[in-house]
Every structure is written in structure tokens, then in C-alpha cells.
C-alpha positions as CSV (number, residue, x, y, z in Angstrom):
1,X,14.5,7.5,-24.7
2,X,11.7,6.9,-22.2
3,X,8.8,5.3,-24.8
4,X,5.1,4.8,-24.2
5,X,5.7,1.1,-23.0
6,X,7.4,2.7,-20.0
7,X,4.8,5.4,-19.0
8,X,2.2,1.8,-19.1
9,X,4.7,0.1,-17.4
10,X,4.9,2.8,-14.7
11,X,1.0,2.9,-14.4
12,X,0.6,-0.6,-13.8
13,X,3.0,-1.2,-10.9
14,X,1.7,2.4,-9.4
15,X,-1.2,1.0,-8.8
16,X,-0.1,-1.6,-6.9
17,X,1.4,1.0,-4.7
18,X,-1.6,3.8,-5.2
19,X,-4.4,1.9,-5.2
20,X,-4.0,-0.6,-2.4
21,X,-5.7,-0.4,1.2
22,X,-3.7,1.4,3.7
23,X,-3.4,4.2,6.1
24,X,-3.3,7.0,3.2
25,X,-6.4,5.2,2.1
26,X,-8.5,5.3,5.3
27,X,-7.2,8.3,6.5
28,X,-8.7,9.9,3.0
29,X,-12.1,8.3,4.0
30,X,-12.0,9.7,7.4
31,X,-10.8,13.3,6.4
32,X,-13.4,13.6,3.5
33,X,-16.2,12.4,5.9
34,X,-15.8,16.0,7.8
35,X,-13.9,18.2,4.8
36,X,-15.0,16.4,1.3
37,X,-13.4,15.7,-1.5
38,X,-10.8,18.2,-1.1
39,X,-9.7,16.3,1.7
40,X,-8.4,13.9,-0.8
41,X,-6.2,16.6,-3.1
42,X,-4.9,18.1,0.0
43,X,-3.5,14.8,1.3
44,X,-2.4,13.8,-1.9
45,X,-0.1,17.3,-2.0
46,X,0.7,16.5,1.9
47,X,2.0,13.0,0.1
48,X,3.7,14.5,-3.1
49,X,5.5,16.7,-0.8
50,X,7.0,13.3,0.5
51,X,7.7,11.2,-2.1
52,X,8.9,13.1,-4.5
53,X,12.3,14.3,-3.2
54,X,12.3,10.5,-1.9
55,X,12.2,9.7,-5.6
56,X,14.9,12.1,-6.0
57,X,16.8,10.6,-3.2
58,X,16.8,7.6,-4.6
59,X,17.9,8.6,-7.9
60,X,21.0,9.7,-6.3
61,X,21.6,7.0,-3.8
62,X,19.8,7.6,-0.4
63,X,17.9,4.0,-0.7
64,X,21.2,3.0,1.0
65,X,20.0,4.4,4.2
66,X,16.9,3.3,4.3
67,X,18.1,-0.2,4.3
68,X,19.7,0.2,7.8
69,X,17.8,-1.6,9.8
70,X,17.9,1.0,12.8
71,X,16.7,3.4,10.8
72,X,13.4,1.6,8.7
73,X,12.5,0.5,12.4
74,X,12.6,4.3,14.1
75,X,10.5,5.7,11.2
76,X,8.1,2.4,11.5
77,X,7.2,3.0,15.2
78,X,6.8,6.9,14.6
79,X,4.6,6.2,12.3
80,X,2.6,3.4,14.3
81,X,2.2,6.3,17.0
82,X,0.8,8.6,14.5
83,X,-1.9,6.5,12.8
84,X,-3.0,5.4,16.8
85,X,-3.2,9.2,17.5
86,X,-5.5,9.5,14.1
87,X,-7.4,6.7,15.0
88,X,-8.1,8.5,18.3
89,X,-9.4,11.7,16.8
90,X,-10.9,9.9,14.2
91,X,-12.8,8.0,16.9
92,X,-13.4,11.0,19.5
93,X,-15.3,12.7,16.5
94,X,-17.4,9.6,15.8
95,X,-18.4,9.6,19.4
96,X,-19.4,13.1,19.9
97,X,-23.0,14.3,20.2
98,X,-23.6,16.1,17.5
99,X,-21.3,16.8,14.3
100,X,-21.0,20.4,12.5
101,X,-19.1,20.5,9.1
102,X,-17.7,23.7,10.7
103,X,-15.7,22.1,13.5
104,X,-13.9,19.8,10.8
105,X,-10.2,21.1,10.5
106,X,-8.6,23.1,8.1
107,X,-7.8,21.7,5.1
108,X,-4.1,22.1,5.7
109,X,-4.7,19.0,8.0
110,X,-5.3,17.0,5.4
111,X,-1.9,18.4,3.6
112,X,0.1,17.3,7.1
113,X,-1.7,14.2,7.4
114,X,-0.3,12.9,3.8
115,X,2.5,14.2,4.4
116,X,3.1,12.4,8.0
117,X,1.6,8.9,6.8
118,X,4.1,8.5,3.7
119,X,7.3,9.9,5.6
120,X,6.6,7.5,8.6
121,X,5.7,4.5,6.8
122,X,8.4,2.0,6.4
123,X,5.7,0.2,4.1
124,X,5.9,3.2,1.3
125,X,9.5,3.6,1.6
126,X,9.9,-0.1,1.4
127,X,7.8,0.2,-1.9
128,X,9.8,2.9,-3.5
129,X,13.1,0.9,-2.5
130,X,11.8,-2.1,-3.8
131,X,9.6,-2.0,-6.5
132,X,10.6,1.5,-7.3
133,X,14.0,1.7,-7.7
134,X,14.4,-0.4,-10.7
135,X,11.8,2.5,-12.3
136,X,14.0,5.1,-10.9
137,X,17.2,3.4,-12.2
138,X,15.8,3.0,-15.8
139,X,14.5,6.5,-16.0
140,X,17.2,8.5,-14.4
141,X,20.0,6.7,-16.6
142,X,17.8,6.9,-19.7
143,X,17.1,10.8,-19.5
144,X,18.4,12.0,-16.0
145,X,16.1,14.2,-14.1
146,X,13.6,14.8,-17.0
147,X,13.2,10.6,-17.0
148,X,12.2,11.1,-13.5
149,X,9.7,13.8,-14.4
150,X,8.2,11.6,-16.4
151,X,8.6,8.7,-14.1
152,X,6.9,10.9,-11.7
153,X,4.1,12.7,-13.5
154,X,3.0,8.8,-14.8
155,X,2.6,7.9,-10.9
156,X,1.5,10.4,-9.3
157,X,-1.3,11.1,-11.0
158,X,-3.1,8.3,-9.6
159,X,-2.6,8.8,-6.0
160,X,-4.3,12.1,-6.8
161,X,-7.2,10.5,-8.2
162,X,-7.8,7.6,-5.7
163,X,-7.7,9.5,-3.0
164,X,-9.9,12.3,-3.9
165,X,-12.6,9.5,-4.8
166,X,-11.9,8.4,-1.8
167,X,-12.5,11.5,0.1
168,X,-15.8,12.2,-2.1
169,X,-17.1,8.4,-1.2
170,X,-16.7,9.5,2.6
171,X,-18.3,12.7,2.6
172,X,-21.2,10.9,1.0
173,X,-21.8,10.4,4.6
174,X,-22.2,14.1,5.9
175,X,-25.9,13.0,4.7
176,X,-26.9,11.1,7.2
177,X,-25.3,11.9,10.7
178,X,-25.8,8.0,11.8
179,X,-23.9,6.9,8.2
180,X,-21.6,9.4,9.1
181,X,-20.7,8.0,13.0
182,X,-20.6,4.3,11.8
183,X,-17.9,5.4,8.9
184,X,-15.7,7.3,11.0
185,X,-15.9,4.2,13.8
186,X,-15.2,1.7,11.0
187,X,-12.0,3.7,9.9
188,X,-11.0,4.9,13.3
189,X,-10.5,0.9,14.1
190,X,-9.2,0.4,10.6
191,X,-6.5,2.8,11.1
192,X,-5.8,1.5,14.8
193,X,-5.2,-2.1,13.6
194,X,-2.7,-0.2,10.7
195,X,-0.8,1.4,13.5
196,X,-0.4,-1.6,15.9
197,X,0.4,-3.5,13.3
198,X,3.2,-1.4,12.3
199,X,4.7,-1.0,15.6
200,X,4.5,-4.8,15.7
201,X,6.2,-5.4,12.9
202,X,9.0,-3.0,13.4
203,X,9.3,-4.4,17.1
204,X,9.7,-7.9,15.4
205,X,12.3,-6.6,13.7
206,X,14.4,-5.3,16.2
């Protein structure tokens, strides 16, 4: 049986994971700059969408695959190419004349754009194979798939929570239209540097 000490276990080495800077991160910040804080639940669903049948996966043995080296490297540079294309529309909307809450996109963008950033980022993977595993091993043995729904619901709350804090933080900035163009700059070169140094590291790898 799966105990209390398990769920705080879980917790603490989510956040780890959760709560550290990254593409999901900024990309919450830039996305709840033009949609607010629903930005952030939307990209957290986009996310969920990911990772949990990757828990699942897991469970049943797919970390195997991820381990070939081909493979982690494909999925790192399609995922460097995706945050540079972010950080290009991130930046073409800090650069425009004049900004209208309007012209922000559909909040289904914000579902695709979780979605995109955790299934092309080796880094999250790498995190689920590594550190996650071992939590995945534990629960599934302990109490099969209703171990990993409690594995799960103990994570996953917090990516749900960070980034729709996030999200509300950056559409702070729909305040002040300057505020606004120096945040989305900020995370438009933030999210660059994530992607090139993605494709870098995957190209090292080769």
C-alpha cells in the first residue's frame, strides 16, 4: 500500500521537475501576457496530455526506447526548432505597434504549446526516465494502475498550479503596454537561448 510518506515523497521530487525554469515555464509567461491566467491551465492540459500516457509508458516498459540515443537526439532538435519558432512569435508580437488582447490566440494554443514543449523535450523525458521511474516502479508494483493514479494526481497537481501563477504574473503586464513589450522581449530571448541550447546539446551528442 501506497502511504502518506509516498504522496510527500512524490511532491518533493515533482518539484524539482515542476517548479524549475524552463521552456514550459517561459512559454506560460509569454502566453499569459496576451491570454491570462488561463493561458497557464490550458498549457498545463496541453502538458498532461503528454506525460501522462508517458507515465503509463513507462510503467510498462517504453523507457527502453527513449534510451536509444538516435531517438532522445531526433526529439531534442525537434524540440529546439519549436521553442526558436516560439521565440519568434513571441518576439514579432513584442515588436509590433500596437497590442490588442483580441489578436492573442485561442486558447487551444496554449493546449498545443504544452503539449509540443513536453513531447519534444528530451530534458522532461530524461526527467521521467530518471528521476521518475524509480516512482513509477514503486507505485505500479505496489498497487498497479491505481498506484500510478496516485503517483500521478500527487504530481500533477503542481504543474497545474505553477504554471497558471505563472500565466497570471505575465498578464500583470497587459497593464502597461511598455511592461508588456519588455516581458514578451525578455522571454522571447529566454526561450531562444532554451532552444539553441537544446539543439546544441543533442548535436553534441551525436
Amino acid at each position: 500500500m501506497l502511504g502518506p510518506d509516498f504522496i510527500i515523497k512524490v511532491i518533493v521530487i515533482s518539484a524539482s521537475g515542476a517548479l524549475a525554469p524552463g521552456p514550459l515555464t517561459a512559454s506560460a509567461a509569454s502566453l499569459g501576457a496576451r491570454m491570462g491566467w488561463r493561458a497557464g491551465i490550458n498549457e498545463a492540459i496541453g502538458h498532461m496530455t503528454v506525460e501522462l500516457p508517458l507515465v503509463l509508458a513507462i510503467a510498462y516498459g517504453l523507457h527502453y526506447i527513449f534510451q536509444i540515443p538516435i531517438i532522445s537526439t531526433a526529439f531534442g532538435i525537434v524540440g529546439g526548432a519549436f521553442l526558436l519558432f516560439f521565440a519568434y512569435l513571441t518576439l514579432r508580437d513584442a515588436l509590433r505597434g500596437s497590442f490588442n488582447v483580441s489578436d492573442a490566440p485561442r486558447y487551444s494554443s496554449a493546449v498545443v504549446t504544452g503539449a509540443a514543449l513536453s513531447l519534444f523535450n528530451p530534458y522532461f523525458i530524461a526527467w521521467w526516465i530518471g528521476v521518475g521511474t524509480p516512482l513509477i516502479m514503486e507505485a505500479f508494483q505496489s498497487m498497479y494502475l491505481i498506484g500510478i493514479g496516485i503517483l500521478y494526481v500527487s504530481h500533477v497537481w503542481l504543474d497545474y498550479a505553477w504554471l497558471t501563477l505563472i500565466a497570471s504574473l505575465g498578464s500583470v503586464s497587459r497593464l502597461k503596454i511598455s511592461a508588456y513589450r519588455v516581458l514578451l522581449m525578455a522571454l522571447a530571448i529566454a526561450i531562444a537561448y532554451f532552444g539553441i541550447s537544446m539543439i546544441i546539446s543533442m548535436v553534441k551528442s551525436l
